[in-house]
C-alpha positions in Angstrom: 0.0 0.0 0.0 -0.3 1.9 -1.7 1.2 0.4 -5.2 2.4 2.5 -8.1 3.7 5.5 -8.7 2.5 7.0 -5.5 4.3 10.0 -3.2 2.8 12.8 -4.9 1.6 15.5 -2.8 -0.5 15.8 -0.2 -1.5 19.6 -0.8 1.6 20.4 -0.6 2.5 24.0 -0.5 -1.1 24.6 -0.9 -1.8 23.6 -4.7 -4.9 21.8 -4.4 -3.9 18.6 -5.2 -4.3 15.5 -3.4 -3.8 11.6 -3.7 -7.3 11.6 -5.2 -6.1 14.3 -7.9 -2.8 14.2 -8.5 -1.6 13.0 -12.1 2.0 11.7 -11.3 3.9 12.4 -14.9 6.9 10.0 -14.7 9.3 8.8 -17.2 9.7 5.2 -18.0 13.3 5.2 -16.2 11.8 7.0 -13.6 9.1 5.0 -12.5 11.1 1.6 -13.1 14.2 3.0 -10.8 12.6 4.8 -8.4 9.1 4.3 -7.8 8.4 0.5 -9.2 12.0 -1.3 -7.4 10.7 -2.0 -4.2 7.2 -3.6 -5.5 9.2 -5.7 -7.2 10.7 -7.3 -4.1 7.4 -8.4 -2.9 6.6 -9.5 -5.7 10.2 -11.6 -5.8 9.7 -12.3 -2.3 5.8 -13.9 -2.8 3.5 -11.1 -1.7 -0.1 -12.1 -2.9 -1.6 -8.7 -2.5 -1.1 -5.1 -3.7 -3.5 -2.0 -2.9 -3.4 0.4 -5.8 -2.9 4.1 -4.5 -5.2 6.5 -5.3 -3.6 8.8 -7.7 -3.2 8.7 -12.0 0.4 8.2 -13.4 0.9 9.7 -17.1 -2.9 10.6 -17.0 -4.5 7.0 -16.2 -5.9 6.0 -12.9 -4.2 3.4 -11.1 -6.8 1.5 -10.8 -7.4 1.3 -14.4 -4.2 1.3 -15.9 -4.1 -1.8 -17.7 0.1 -1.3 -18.1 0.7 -1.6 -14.1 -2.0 -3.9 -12.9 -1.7 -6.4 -16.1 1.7 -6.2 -18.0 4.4 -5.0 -15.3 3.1 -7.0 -12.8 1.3 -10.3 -13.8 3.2 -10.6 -17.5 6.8 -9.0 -17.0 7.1 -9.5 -12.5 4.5 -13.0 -12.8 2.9 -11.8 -10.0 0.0 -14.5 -9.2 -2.0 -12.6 -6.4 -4.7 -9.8 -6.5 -4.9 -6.0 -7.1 -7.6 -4.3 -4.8 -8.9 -0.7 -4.9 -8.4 1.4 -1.9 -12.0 3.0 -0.5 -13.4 5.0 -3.2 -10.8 5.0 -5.4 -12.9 3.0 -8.0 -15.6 5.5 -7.9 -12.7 8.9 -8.6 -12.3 7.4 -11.8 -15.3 9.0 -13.0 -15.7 11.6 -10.0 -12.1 12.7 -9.5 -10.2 12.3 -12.6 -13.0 12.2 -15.2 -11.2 9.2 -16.6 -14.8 7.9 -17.4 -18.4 8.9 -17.9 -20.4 6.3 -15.4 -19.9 3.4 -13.0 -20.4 0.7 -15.9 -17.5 2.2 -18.2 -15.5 2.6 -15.0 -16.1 -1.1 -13.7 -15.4 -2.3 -17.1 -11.8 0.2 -17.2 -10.9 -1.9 -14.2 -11.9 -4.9 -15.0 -10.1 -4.5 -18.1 -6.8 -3.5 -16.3 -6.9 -6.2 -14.0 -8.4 -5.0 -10.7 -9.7 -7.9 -8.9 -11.8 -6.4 -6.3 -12.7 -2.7 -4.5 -13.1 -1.7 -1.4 -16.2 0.2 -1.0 -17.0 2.5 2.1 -20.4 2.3 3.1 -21.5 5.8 1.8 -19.7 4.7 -1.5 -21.6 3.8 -4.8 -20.8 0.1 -5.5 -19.1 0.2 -8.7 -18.0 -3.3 -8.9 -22.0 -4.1 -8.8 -22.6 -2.5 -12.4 -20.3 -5.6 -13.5 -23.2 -7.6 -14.7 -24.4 -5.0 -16.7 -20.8 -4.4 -18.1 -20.4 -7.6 -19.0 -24.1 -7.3 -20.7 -23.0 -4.7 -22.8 -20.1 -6.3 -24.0 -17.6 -3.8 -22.1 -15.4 -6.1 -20.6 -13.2 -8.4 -22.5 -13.5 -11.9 -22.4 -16.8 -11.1 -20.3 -17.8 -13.4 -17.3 -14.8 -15.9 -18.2 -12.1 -12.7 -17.2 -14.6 -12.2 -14.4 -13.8 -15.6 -13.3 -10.2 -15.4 -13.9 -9.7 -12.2 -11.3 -11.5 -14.3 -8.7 -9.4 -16.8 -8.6 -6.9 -15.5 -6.3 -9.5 -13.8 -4.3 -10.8 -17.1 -3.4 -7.4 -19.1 -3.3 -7.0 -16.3 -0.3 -9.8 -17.4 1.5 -9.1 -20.9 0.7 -5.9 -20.2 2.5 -7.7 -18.8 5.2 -9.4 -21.4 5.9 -13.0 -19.7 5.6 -14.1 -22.8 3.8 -13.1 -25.3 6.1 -15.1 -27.0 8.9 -15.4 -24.7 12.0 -13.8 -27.2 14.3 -10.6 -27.9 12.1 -9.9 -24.0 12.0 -7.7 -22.3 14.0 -8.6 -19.1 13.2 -12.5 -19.8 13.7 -11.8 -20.4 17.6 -10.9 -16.4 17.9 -13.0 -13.6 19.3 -12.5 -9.9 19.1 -10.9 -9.9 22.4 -7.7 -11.1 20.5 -8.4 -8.3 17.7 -5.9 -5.2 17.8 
């Protein structure tokens, strides 16, 4: 957390722009010396999880940039686990950057990049719930089968968990909030 190009400003100096706003321009050598090195590691090291941050790089939401989530990562790094939106940053797409026009294109941009899954706040609009109708309208590629294909390591997670497994034969089941930080 949060994964990309990501220590833009914070309103600094008083410019008005924050993570949700801020369009980090970045060469090539820039991003893969500086910025991209250390996600590498975890990736190396077996990390099965990366949060996307919140701000564009070279005018594409993070969350919808196809190059970072889909060919750096999974194609070039073989990373195997999942991407997952930080709270709202799904819905600045379209309300923030103006990347897109409505939920459905924006679910579809991140399905497309390789998002696997957001994290919604409960005053948020849903977006991953316009997927059926994405899907429906023929906005996402390989339709429900690339669907499927994201889910994969969000279940293998949980499978790894144990969430599946019989209440008695996990340890983590026997826990209680007393034991939560």
């Amino acid at each position: 957390k949060h994964f990309g190009v990501h220590s833009g400003p914070e309103n600094a100096h008083g410019g008005g722009h924050t993570r949700r706003s801020f369009d980090s321009v970045a060469s090539m050598e820039d991003m893969r010396m500086t910025y991209l090195p250390g996600f590498r590691q975890c990736v190396e090291s077996g990390t099965y999880a990366f949060m996307t941050s919140y701000n564009a790089i070279n005018g594409v939401p993070v969350a919808a940039n196809h190059w970072l989530l889909t060919e750096l990562t999974r194609d070039e790094w073989g990373f195997k686990g999942y991407h997952l939106a930080d709270s709202n940053a799904v819905e600045n797409i379209v309300n923030g950057f103006h990347y897109t026009d409505n939920a459905e294109d924006t679910v579809a941009a991140c399905i497309n990049a390789g998002l696997n899954i957001e994290v919604a706040s409960a005053s948020a609009d849903r977006y991953y719930s316009r997927m059926t109708s994405a899907i429906n309208h023929n906005k996402i590629h390989g339709g429900e089968a690339r669907v499927r294909e994201l889910l994969k390591p969000l279940f293998y997670t949980r499978m790894r968990l144990g969430e599946f497994d019989p209440p008695q034969g996990n340890p983590y089941a026997q826990l209680d909030q007393s034991v939560v930080v």
